[in-house]
C-alpha positions as CSV (number, residue, x, y, z in Angstrom):
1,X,134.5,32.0,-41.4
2,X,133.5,28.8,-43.6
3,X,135.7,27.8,-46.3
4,X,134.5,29.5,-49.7
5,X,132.7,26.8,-51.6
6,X,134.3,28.0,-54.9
7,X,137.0,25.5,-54.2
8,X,135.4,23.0,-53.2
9,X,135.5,20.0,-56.0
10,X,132.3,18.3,-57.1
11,X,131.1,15.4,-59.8
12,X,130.1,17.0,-62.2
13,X,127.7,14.6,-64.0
14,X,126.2,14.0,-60.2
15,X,126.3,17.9,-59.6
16,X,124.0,18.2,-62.8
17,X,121.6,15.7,-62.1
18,X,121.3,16.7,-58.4
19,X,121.0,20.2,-60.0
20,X,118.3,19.4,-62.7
21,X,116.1,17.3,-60.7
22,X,116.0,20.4,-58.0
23,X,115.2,22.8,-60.4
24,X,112.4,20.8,-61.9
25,X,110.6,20.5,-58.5
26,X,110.7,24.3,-58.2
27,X,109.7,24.9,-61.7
28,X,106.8,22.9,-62.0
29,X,103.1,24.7,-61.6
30,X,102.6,28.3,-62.2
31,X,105.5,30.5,-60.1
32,X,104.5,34.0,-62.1
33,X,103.9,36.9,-59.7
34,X,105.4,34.8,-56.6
35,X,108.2,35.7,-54.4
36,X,111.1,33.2,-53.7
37,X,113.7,33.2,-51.6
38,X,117.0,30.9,-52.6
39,X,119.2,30.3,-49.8
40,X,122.4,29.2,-50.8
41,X,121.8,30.1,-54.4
42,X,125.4,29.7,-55.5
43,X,126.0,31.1,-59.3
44,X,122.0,30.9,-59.5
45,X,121.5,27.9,-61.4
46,X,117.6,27.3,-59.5
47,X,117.2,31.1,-59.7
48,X,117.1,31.4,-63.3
49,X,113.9,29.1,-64.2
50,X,111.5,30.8,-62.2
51,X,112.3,34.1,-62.7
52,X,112.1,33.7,-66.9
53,X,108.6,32.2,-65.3
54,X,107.8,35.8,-64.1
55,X,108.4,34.8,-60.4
56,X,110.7,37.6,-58.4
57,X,113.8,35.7,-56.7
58,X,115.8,36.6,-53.9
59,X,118.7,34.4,-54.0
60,X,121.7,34.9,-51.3
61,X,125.3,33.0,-50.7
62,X,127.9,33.9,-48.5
63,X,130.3,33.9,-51.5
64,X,130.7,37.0,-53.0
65,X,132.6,34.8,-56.1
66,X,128.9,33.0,-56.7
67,X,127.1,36.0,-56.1
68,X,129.0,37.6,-59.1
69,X,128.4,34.3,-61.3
70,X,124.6,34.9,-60.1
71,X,124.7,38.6,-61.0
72,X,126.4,38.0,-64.3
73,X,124.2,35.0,-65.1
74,X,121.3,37.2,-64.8
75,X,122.1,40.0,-66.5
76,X,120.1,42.9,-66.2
77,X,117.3,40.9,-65.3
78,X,114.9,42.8,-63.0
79,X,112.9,39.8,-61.3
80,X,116.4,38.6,-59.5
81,X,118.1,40.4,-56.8
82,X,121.3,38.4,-55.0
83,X,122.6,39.2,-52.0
84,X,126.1,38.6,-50.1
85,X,124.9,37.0,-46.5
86,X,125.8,34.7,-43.8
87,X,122.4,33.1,-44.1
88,X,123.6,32.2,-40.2
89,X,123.3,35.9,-39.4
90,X,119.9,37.2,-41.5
91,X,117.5,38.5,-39.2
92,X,114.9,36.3,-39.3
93,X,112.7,34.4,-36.9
């Protein structure tokens, strides 16, 4: 099982950069009524834009620590669902 990415250690000034340039991209344009998906969405920092832009976002990490932060983030938010997953094992094609 992958090391939980909770303790992993990160520049935070380059973190929120990375972070803000990311969530720009996927903000830009019209995203209401849409469906996303998030992979990797860690304490759903790129979730939160689009869905207070009407979109309806999946977002899954295999951390059940940033799923919580996501969930918590959210609040009772009903255009977000998160998801514990091994992205690895999803059945997809």
């Amino acid at each position: 099982m992958p090391e939980s990415t909770s303790s992993v250690r990160i520049d935070s000034s380059r973190y929120r950069a990375r972070r803000s340039s990311t969530l720009g991209a996927i903000t830009d344009g019209e995203v209401g009524g849409r469906r996303l998906f998030d992979a990797g969405c860690g304490d759903g920092a790129l979730t939160r834009a689009p869905a207070a832009r009407r979109a309806h976002v999946v977002g899954v990490d295999a951390d059940p620590a940033m799923v919580d932060a996501a969930r918590s983030a959210m609040g009772d938010s009903q255009a977000t669902t998160f998801v514990e997953a091994n992205l690895e094992r999803l059945p997809l094609p």
